[in-house]
C-alpha positions as CSV (number, residue, x, y, z in Angstrom):
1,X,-35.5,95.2,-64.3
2,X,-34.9,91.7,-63.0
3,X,-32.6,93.1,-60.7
4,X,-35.5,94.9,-58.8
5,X,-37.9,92.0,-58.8
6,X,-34.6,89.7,-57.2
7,X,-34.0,92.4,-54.5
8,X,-38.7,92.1,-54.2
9,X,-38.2,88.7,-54.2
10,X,-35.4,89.0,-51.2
11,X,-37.7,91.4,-49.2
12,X,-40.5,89.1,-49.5
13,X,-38.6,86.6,-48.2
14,X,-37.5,88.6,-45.4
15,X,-41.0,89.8,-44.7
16,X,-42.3,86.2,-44.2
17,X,-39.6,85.3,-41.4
18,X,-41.1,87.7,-38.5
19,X,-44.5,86.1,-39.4
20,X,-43.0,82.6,-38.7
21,X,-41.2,84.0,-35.3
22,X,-44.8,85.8,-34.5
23,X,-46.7,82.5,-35.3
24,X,-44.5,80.8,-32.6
25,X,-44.9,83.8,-30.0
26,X,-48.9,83.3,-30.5
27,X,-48.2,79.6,-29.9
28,X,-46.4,80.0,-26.4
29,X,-49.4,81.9,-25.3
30,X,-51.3,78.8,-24.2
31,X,-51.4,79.1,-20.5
32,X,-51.9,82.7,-20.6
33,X,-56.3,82.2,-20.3
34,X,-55.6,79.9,-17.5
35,X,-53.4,82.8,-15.4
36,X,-55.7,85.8,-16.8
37,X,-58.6,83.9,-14.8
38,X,-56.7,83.0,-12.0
39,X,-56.0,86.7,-11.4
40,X,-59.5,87.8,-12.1
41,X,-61.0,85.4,-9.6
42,X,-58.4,86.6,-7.0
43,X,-59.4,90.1,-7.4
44,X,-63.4,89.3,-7.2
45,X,-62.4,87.8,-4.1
46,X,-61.1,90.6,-2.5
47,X,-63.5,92.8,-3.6
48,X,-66.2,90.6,-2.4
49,X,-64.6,90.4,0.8
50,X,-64.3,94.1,1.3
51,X,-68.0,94.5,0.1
52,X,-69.0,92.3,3.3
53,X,-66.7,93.7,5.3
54,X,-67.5,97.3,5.0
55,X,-71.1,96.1,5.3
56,X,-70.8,94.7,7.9
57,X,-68.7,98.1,9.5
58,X,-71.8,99.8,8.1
59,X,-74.6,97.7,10.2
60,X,-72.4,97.7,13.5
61,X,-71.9,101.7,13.4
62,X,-76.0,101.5,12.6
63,X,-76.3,100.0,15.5
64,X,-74.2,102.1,17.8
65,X,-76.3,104.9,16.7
66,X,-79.7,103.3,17.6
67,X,-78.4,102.4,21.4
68,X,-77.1,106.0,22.0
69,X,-80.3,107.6,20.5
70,X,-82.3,105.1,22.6
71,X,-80.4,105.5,25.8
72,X,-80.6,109.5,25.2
73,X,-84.6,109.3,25.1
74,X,-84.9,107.1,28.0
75,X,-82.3,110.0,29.5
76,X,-84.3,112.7,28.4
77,X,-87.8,110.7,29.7
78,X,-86.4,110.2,33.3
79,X,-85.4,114.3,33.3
80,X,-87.9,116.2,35.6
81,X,-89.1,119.2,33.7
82,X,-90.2,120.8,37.1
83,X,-86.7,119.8,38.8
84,X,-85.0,121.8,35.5
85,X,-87.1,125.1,36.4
């Protein structure tokens, strides 16, 4: 019987060691915030920048549109409906 709660004893000791090794991994971790933000701000960026960029793309094709439609009335308005006949 104490030859089982020795070889317990052992195992607990055992068990305890990774803890120790896994409290210094959470301990090297430090900088880890600091390079999680950096990446996150980088990324807003760029999204923020295609955002205004494909706006923008959006409001110049917009406008495009409007001058052809306008010069196709004025085209149409100078037409002589007798001259088509």
């Amino acid at each position: 019987m104490n030859r089982g709660v020795l070889s317990w004893v052992r195992l607990s000791h055992l068990d305890s060691e990774p803890a120790i090794r896994s409290a210094a991994l959470v301990r090297s971790d430090d900088g880890s915030v600091t390079a999680f933000v950096a990446l996150l701000l980088v990324a807003m960026l760029v999204l923020m920048g295609l955002v205004i960029d494909g706006g923008s793309a959006i409001n110049a094709q917009q406008s495009a549109l409007d001058e052809a439609q306008q010069a196709a009335r004025a085209g149409a308005g100078a037409l002589s409906v007798d001259a088509l006949r």
